[in-house]
C-alpha positions in Angstrom: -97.9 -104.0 -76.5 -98.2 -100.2 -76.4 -100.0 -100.0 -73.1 -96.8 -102.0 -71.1 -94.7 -98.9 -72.5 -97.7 -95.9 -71.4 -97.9 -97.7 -68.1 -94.3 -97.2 -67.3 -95.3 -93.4 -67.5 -98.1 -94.1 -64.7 -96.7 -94.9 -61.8 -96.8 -93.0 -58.8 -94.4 -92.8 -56.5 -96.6 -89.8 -54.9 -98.1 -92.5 -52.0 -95.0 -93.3 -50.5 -95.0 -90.0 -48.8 -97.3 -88.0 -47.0 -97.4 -84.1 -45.8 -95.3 -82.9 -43.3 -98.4 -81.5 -41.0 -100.7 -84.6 -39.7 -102.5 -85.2 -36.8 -101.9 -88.9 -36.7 -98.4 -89.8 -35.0 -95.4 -91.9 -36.7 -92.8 -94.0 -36.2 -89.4 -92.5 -35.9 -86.2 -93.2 -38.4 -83.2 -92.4 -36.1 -79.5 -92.4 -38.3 -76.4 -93.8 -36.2 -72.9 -93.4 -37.1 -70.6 -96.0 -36.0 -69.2 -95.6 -32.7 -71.3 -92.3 -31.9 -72.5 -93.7 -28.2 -75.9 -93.7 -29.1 -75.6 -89.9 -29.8 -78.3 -88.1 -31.9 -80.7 -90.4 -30.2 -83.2 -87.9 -28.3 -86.8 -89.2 -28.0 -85.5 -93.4 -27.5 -86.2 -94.4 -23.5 -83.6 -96.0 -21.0 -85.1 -99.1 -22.0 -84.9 -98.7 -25.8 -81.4 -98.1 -25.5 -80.7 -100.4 -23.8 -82.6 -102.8 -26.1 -80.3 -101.9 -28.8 -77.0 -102.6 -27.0 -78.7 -106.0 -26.0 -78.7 -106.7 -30.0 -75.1 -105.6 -30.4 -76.4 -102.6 -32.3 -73.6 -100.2 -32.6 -74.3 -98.3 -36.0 -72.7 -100.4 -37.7 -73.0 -99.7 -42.2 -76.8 -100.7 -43.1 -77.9 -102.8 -40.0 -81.1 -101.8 -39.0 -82.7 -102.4 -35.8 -86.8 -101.8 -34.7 -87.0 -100.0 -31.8 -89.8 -101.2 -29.5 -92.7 -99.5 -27.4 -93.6 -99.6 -24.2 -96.5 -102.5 -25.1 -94.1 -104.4 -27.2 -95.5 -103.1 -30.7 -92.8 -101.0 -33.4 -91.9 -97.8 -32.3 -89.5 -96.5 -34.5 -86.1 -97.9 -36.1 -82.5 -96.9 -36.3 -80.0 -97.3 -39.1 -76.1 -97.7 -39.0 -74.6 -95.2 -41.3 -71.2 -96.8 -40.2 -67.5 -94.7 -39.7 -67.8 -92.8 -43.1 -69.1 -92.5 -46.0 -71.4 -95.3 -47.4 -73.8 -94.5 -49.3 -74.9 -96.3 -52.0 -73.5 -96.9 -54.5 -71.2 -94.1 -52.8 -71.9 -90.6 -51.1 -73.6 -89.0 -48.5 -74.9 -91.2 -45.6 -78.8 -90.5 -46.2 -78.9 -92.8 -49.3 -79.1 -95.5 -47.0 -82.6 -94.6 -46.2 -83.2 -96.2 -49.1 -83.1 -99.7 -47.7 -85.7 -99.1 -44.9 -88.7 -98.2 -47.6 -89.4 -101.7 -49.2 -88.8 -103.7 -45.4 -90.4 -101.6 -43.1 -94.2 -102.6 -41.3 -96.6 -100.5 -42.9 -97.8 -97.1 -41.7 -96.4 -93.4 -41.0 -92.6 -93.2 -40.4 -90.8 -89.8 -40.4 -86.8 -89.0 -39.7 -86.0 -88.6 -36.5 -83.0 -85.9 -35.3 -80.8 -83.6 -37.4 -80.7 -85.0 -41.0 -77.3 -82.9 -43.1 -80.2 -83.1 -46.3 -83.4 -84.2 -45.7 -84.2 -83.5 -49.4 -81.7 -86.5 -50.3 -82.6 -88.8 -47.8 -86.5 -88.6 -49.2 -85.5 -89.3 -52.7 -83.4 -92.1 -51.6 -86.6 -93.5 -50.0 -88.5 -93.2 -53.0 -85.5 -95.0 -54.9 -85.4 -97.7 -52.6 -89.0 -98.3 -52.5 -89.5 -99.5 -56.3 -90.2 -102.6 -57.4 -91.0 -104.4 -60.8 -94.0 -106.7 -60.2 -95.8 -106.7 -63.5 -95.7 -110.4 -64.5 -96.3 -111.1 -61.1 -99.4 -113.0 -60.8 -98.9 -113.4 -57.1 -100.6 -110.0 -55.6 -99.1 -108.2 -52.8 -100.4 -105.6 -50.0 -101.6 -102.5 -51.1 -100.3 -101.3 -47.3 -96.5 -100.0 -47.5 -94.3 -97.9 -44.9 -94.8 -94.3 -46.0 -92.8 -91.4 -45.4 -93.9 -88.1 -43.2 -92.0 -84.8 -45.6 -89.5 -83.5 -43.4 -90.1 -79.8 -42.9 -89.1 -77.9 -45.8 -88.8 -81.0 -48.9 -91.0 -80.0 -52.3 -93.0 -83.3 -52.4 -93.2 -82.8 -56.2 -89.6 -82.4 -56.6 -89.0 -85.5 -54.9 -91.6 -86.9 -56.7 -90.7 -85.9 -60.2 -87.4 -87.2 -59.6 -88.0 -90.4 -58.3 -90.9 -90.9 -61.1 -88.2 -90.1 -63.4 -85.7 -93.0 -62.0 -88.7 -95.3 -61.7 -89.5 -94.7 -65.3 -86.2 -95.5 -66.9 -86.0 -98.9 -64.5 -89.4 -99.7 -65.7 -88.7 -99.5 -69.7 -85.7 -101.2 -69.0 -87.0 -104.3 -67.0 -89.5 -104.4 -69.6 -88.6 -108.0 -71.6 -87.6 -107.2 -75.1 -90.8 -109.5 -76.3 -93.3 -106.0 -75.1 -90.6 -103.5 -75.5 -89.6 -103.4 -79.3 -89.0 -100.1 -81.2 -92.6 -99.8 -81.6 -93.1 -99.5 -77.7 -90.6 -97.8 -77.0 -91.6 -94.8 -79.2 -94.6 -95.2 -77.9 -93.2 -94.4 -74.1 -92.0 -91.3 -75.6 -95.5 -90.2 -76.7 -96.6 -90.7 -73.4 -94.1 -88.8 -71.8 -94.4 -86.0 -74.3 -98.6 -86.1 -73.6 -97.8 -85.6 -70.4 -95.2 -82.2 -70.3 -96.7 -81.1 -73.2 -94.1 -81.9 -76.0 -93.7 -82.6 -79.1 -93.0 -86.0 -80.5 -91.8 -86.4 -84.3 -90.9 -90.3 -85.4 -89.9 -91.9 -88.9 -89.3 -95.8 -89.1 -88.9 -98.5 -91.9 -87.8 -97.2 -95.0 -87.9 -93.8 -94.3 -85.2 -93.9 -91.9 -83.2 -94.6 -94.9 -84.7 -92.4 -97.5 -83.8 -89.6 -94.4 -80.2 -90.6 -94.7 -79.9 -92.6 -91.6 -78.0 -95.4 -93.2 -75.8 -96.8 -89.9 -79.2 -96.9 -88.1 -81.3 -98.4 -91.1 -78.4 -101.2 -91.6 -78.3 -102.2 -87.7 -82.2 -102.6 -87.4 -83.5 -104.0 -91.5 -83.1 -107.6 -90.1 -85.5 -107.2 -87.4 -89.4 -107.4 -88.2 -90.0 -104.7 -86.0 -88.7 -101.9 -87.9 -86.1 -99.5 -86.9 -87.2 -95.9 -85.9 -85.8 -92.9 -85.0 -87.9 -91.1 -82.2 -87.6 -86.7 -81.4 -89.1 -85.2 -78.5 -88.6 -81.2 -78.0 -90.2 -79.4 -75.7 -89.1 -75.8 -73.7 -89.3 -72.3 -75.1 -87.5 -71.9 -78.4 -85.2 -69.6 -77.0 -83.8 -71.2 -74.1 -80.6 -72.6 -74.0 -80.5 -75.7 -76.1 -79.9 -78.9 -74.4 -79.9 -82.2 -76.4 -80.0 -85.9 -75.1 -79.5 -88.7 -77.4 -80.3 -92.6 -76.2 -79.2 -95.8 -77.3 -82.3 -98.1 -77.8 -81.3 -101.3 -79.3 -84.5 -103.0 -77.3 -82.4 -106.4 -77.9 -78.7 -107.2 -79.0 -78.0 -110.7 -80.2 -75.0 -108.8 -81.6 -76.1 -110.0 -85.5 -74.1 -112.0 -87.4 -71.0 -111.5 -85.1 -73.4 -113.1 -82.5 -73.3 -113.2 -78.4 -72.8 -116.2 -76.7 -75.8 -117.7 -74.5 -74.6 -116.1 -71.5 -74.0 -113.0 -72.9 -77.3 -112.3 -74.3 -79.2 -112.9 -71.2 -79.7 -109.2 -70.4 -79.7 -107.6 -73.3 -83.1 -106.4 -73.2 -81.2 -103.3 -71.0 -79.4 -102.6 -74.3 -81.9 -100.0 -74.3 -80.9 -98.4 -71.0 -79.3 -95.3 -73.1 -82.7 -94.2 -74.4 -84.6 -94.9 -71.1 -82.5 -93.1 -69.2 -82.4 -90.0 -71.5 -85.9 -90.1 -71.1 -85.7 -90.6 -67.3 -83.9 -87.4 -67.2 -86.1 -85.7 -69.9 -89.1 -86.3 -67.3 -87.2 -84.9 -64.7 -86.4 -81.6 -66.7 -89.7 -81.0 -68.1 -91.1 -82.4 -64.4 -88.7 -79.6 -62.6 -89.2 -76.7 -65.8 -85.9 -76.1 -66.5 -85.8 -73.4 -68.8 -84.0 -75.1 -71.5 -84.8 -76.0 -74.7 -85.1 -79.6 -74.6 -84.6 -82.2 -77.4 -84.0 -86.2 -76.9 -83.1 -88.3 -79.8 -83.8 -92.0 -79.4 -82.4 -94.5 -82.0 -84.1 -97.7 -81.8 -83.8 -100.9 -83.0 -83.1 -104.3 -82.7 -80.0 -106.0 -83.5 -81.0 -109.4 -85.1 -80.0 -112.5 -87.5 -81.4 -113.0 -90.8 -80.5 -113.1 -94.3 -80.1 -109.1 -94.7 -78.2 -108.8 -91.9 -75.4 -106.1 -92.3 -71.8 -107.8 -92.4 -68.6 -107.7 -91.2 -66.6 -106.5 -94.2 -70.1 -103.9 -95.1 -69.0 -100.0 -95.9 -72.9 -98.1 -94.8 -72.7 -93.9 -95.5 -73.4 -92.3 -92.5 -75.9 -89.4 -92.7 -72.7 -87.2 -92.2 -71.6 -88.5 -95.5 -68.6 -90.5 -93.3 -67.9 -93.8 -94.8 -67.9 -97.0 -91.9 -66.4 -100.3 -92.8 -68.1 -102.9 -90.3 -65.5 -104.4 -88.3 -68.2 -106.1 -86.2 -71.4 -106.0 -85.8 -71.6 -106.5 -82.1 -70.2 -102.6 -82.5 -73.8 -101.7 -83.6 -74.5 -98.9 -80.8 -71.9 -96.3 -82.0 -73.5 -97.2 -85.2 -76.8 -95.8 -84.5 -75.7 -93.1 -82.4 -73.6 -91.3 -85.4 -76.5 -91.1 -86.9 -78.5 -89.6 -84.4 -75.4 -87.4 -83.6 -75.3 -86.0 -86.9 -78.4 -85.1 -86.7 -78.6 -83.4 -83.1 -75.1 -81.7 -83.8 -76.7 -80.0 -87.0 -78.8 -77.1 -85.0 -75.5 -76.4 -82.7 -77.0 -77.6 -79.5 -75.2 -75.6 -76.2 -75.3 -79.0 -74.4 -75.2 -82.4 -76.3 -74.8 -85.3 -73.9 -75.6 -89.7 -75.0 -76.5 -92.4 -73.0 -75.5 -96.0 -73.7 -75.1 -99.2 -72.8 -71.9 -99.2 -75.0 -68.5 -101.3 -74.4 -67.8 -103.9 -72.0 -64.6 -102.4 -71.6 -66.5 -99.7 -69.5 -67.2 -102.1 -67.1 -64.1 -104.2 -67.1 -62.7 -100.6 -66.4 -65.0 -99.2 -63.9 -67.2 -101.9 -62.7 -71.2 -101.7 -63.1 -71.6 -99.1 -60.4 -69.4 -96.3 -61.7 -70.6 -95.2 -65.5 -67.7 -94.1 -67.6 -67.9 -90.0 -68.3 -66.0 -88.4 -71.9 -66.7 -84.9 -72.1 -64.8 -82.3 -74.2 -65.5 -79.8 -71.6 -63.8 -79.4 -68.4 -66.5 -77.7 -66.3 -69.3 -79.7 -67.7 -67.1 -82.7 -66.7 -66.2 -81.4 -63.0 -69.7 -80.1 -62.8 -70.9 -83.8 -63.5 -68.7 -85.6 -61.3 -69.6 -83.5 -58.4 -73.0 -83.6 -58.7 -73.1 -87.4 -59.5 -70.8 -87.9 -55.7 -73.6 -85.7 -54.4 -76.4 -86.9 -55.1 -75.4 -90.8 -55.1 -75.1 -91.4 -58.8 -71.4 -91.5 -59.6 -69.6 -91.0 -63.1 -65.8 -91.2 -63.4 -64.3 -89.2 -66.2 -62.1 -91.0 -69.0 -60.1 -89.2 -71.9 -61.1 -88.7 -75.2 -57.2 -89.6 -75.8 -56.3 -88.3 -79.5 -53.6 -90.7 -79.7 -56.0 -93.8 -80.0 -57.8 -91.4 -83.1 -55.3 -94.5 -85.1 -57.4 -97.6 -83.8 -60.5 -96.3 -86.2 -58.3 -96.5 -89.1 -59.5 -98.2 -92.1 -57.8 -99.5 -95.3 -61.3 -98.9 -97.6 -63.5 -96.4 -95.7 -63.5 -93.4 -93.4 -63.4 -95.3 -90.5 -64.4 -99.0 -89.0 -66.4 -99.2 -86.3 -63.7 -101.1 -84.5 -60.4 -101.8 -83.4 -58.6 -105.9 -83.2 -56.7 -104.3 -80.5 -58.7 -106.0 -76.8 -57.7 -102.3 -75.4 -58.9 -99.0 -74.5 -62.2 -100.3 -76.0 -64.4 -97.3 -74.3 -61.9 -94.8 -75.3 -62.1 -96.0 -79.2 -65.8 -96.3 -79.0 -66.1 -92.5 -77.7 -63.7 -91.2 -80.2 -65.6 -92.8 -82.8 -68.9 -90.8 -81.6 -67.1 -87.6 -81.1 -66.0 -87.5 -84.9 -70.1 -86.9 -85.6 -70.1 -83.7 -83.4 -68.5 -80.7 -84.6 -71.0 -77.8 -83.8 -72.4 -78.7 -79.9 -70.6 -76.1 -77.7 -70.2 -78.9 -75.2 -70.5 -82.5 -75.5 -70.5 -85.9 -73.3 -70.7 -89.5 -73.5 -71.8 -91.7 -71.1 -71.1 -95.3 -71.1 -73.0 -96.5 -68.7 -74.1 -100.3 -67.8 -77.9 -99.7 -66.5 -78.1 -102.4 -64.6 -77.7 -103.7 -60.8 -76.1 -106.9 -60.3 -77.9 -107.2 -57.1 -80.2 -105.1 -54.5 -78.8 -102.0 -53.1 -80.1 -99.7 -51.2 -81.7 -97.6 -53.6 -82.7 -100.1 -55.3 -83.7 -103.7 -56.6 -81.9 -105.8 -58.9 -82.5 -104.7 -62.6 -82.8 -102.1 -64.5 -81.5 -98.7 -63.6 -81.2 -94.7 -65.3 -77.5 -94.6 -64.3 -76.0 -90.8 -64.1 -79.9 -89.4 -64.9 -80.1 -87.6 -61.3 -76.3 -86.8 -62.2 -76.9 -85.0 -64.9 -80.2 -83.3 -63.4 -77.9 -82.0 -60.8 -75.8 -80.5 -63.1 -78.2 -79.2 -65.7 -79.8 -77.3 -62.7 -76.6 -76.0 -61.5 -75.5 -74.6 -65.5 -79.0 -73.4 -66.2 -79.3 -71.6 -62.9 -82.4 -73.4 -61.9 -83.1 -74.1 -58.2 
C-alpha cells in the first residue's frame, strides 16, 4: 500500500498557523509561572482576574484555564508553566504550548506577553497539534485552534520542522500490515521527489549478491523482501553527513520469538529509519549545506523454515564473521551492514537511529534516548541542543572494557552477550566495530514511542532526538 507511505509525506501542518499581520482579532495565550501574582498578565480585566482566582488558578504546571469576555464567550486562556522547568518531556517552559493546540475552541489565538522564544513555543504547538486519524472512519471538524506567528518566527522553518516530526510519527503509527519494506522505501521516494534527491534501492537477492549478508539473513524469511534503501542529496562538496535507520517494519524476534505482550508494538521497530528520515526532511527542508546521505535497512524479522538460527555464522559485508547468539539481536545485525557501507566514503558525520535494546529503556526510561558518540563535542553539542529544544539524549560510554562480552569461541564476534547487563553498551560496541573511517560517529538508542499523551504529543509513534540532532547539525555546519 504505497500511497499510505506517500501520504505520510503530505500532510500539512502549514494551517495551524496563520501570518503575524491580520485584520481579524484573536484570542490571547497568556503563560503563568507559579506563584507570579498574576504577573505578565497585561490586557486580562479586574473581572478576569478575578475569575481566575475564583477557579484556584495559580499557574500551577499544565492547568489551563479559558479566560472569559465581557458577554460570556472565550476570550483568551492562560497556562501554568509551574515553579521551574517543565517542559515536556523536559526544558524550557514554552513546550507546554503544546497542550493547548489539539483542546482549544477553534479560531485565531496568538501569545500573549513576553515569550523567552517564541520560535519554540510555535513548534511546540505544531507538535502538540498532530494526530493519527487514518483508520478512523468517524470524521472530525475540519475547524481547529490556529496559531497567529509571533513577530519575527519563519513560518516555514516552523513548518519544515514540525512536518518533519509529523512524518516520522506517521510512518511509525503506520501498522506493519501497510508499512512493509516495500512501503517504506517507497516513503523515501517521496521524500526524495520532494527536495530533489536521489533515491538508489536493491532488495531480494541482490541484497546478497551486494554482500549484505547480516541484512539478507534477518529479512529471507519474510515474503516481503528485504531492501536496502539510499537517499543523497546536497552539493557534492559539502561536508558529508550520513544517517543510517533501523527499519525492521515488524520484529516477532524469529526463531528466538517475543512473547505476546512483547510484540504488541513492534510495528515502531522501524522508528530508527523514520526518524532518520524525519530529520533528513528537516535538513533538505532548512538547506543545510551538507552533503546528505540516509541509509535505511529494512526488513522484517519473521518465522519460517529459512529462518536464520541461533548457532548461524553470516559474513558481514566487512568480511567480519557473526555467530548468532539470538536472533531477537537482529537490529545491530542489519545496521553493520549498512555501516560498512556508509563508513566506506569517510563520512565527517555518521550518526544511527534505532529502536535497539531494552536495556536502553530499563536504563533511561522511554523519554530520555540513550546517546554513544566517539566524539566529545558532537556529544556535548547533542545534549545541549536536545535540553534546548525539548528532545533530550543522555550520553552513555562506549566502555572498551565490555569489548570481551562480543567474544566468540567460532567467529569474529556474536551478536550477543548471556550476561542480563550493560545490554546497550554491548549492542553499541558491536556497531562501532563497523566504523573505522567516519571522522565522528553516534548511536542513538532510542525507544520512538510515547507511553501516553504529552504535551507535544499523542500517544504513539515519535522521531525521538530528530529536532536534537537538527539543532546540532545547524550549530556544526554554521547554518542559521
Amino acid at each position: 500500500m504505497a500511497d499510505v507511505a506517500t501520504a505520510a509525506v503530505e500532510q500539512e501542518p502549514r494551517n495551524l498557523f496563520e501570518p503575524a499581520v491580520v485584520a481579524t482579532p484573536a484570542r490571547g495565550i497568556w503563560l503563568v509561572p507559579q506563584g507570579s501574582a498574576f504577573n505578565g498578565l497585561e490586557g486580562l480585566s479586574a473581572a478576569q482576574r478575578h475569575w481566575l482566582s475564583t477557579q484556584s488558578f495559580s499557574g500551577q504546571a499544565k492547568r489551563q484555564v479559558l479566560v472569559p469576555g465581557p458577554n460570556g464567550e472565550t476570550a483568551g486562556v492562560v497556562l501554568g508553566l509551574g515553579d521551574k522547568p517543565v517542559g515536556e518531556p523536559c526544558g524550557p517552559c514554552e513546550l507546554l504550548i503544546g497542550q493547548l493546540a489539539g483542546t482549544l475552541p477553534a479560531g485565531s489565538w496568538m501569545l500573549a506577553g513576553t515569550i523567552a522564544n517564541p520560535e519554540l513555543a510555535t513548534i511546540a504547538w505544531g507538535l502538540g497539534a498532530y494526530k493519527f486519524r487514518r483508520y478512523k472512519q468517524a470524521g472530525e471538524s475540519a475547524a481547529a485552534a490556529v496559531l497567529r506567528l509571533p513577530t519575527g518566527v519563519d513560518l516555514d522553518r516552523v513548518t519544515t520542522i514540525v512536518e518533519g516530526a509529523w512524518l516520522g510519527r506517521d510512518l511509525i503509527n503506520t501498522p506493519s500490515n501497510d508499512m512493509g519494506p516495500e512501503e517504506l522505501e517507497a516513503a523515501c521516494v517521496a521524500l526524495a521527489n520532494r527536495h530533489g534527491a536521489t533515491v538508489t534501492s536493491i532488495s531480494g537477492d541482490d541484497v546478497l549478491e551486494r554482500g549484505f549478508r547480516l541484512l539478507h539473513a534477518v529479512g529471507r524469511a519474510s515474503p516481503r523482501r528485504p531492501r536496502l534503501i539510499d537517499l543523497v542529496w546536497g552539493r557534492a562538496d559539502a561536508p558529508k553527513v550520513t544517517l543510517v535507520g533501523k527499519g525492521i517494519c515488524f520484529d516477532t524476534g524469529g526463531l528466538d520469538i517475543k512473547p505476546a505482550n512483547g510484540m504488541l508494538i513492534m510495528k515502531k521497530d522501524m522508528g530508527g529509519a523514520a526518524t532518520a528520515l524525519a530529520l533528513g526532511h528537516m535538513i533538505m527542508g532548512l538547506k543545510l549545506d551538507v552533503r546528505l546521505r540516509v541509509l535505511i535497512v529494512a526488513a522484517e524479522n519473521s518465522i519460517a523454515g529459512n529462518a536464520f538460527r541461533p548457532g548461524d555464522v553470516i559474513t558481514s559485508r566487512s568480511g567480519k564473521t557473526v555467530e548468532i547468539g539470538n536472533t531477537d539481536a537482529e537490529g545491530r545485525l542489519v545496521l553493520a551492514d549498512a555501516l560498512s557501507l556508509a563508513d566506506e566514503e569517510a563520512p565527517d558525520t555518521l550518526i544511527t537511529f534505532a529502536t535497539l535494546t531494552g536495556a536502553a529503556r530499563v536504563a533511561l526510561g522511554p523519554d530520555l534516548a540513550a546517546l554513544f558518540c566517539n566524539d566529545n563535542r558532537l556529544a556535548a553539542t547533542i545534549e545541549a541542543a536536545g535540553l534546548a529544544v525539548g528532545d533530550p539524549l543522555w550520553r552513555m560510554p562506549f566502555w572498551a572494557g565490555y569489548e570481551r562480552n562480543l567474544d566468540s569461541d567460532i567467529a569474529d564476534m556474536n551478536n550477543v552477550h548471556d550476561s542480563p547487563f550493560g545490554g546497550a553498551i554491548t549492542a553499541a560496541l558491536f556497531l562501532q566495530r563497523f566504523v573505522s573511517k567516519a571522522r565522528r560517529y553516534a548511536h542513538i538508542d532510542m525507544y520512538g514511542w510515547r507511553q501516553a499523551p504529552r504535551p507535544l504529543s499523542p500517544k504513539g509513534g515519535e522521531a525521538t532526538a530528530a529536532r536534537a540532532v537538527l539543532a546540532a547539525l545547524q550549530q556544526m555546519y554554521a547554518v542559521n
